[in-house]
N, C-alpha and C positions, 0 to 999 in steps of 0.2 A: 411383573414382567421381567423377562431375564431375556438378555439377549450376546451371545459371543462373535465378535468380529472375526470374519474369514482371512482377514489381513494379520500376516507377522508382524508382532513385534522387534522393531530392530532400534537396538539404544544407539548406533553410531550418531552422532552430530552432525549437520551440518555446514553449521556455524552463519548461517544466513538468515534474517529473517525480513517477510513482508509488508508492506503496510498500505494497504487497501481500503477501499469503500467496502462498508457488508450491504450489499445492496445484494439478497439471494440468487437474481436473476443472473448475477454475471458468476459465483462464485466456483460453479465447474471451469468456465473458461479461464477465470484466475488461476486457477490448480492446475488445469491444461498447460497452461501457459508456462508458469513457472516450471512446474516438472519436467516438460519435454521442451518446449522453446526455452528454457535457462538449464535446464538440466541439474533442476535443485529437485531431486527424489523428494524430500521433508524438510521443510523449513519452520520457521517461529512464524506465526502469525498473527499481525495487530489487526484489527478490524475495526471500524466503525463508520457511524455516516461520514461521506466525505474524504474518508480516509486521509493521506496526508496532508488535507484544506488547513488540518487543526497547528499544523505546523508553519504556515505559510503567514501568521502573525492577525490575522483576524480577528477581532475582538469578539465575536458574536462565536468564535469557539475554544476562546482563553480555555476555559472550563478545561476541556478535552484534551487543548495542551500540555499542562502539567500530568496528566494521568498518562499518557503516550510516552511523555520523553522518563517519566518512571520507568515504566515496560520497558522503553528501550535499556535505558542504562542501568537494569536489572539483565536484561540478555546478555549485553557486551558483559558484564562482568561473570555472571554466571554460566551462559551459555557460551562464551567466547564469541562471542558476532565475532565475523569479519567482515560482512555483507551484509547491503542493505537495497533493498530492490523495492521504489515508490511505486504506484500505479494510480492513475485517474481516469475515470472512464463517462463518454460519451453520453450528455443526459442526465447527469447525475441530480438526484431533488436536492443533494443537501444543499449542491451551487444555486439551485433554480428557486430553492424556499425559504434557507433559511438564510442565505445571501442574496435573494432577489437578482437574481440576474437572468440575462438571458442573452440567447444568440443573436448575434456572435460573440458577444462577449466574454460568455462565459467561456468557452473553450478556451480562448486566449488569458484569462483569467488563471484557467483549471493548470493551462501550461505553465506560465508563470510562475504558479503556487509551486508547481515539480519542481522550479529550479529553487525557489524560497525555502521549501522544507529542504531539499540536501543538503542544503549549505546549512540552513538549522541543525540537522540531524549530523553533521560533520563536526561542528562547533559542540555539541553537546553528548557525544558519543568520543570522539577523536578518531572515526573510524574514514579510510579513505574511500573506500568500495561502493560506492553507491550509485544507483541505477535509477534511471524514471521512464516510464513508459504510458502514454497515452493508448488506450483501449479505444477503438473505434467501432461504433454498430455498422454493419456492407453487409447487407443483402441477406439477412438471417446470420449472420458469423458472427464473430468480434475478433478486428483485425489488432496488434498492437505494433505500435510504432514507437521507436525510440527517440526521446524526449534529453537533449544534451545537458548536463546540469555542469 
């Protein structure tokens, strides 16, 4: 199978990149989000369960923290980061299974963790630009709200 994308290619930079949960279900709204509510056209993108959780000092995902903060300090140098924009969202299994948690806690937890990873991701990037934002499920949408780090 051969297949060619209708999208141009454009090499400009951004110099931004994301670091999310891959949880499929929200990842249009992630891309929504970032493109038109930050108005990051192309960004780098980290993904995985949990997304910035693995940052926030966890033991149960040491693992996934050294492979993230590579990625990152692989971008800042070759990509130039200047920007770094967290996201946690509403529900998440990686909180609910492989942290055992649950409401309410978890939220308050998820929050917390936004302000853990920046400060992480400050100290081991040197970059100041960094954003976190809580994704909320209302009524079929996903609303996001800015999370102060």
């Amino acid at each position: 199978m051969e297949y060619e994308s209708r999208i141009k290619y454009d090499a400009a930079r951004i110099h931004a990149a994301a670091i999310y949960c891959s949880d499929g279900r929200l990842g249009e709204h992630f891309d929504d989000f970032l493109q038109h509510g930050l108005s990051l056209p192309r960004y780098d993108r980290v993904t995985l369960p949990g997304g910035a959780a693995c940052l926030a000092g966890h033991p149960q995902a040491h693992l996934e923290e050294q492979g993230v903060v590579d990625e990152l300090q692989f971008l800042v140098e070759v990509h130039k980061l200047r920007r770094v924009v967290l996201i946690a969202h509403e529900a998440c299994a990686f909180y609910a299974t492989r942290l055992e948690l649950k409401e309410p806690r978890l939220e308050l937890v998820q929050r917390a963790d936004l302000v853990r990873a920046a400060a992480f991701v400050h100290r081991v990037t040197g970059l100041d630009s960094i954003e976190a934002y809580f994704a909320r499920l209302a009524e079929g949408r996903v609303r996001f709200e800015a999370v102060p780090v």
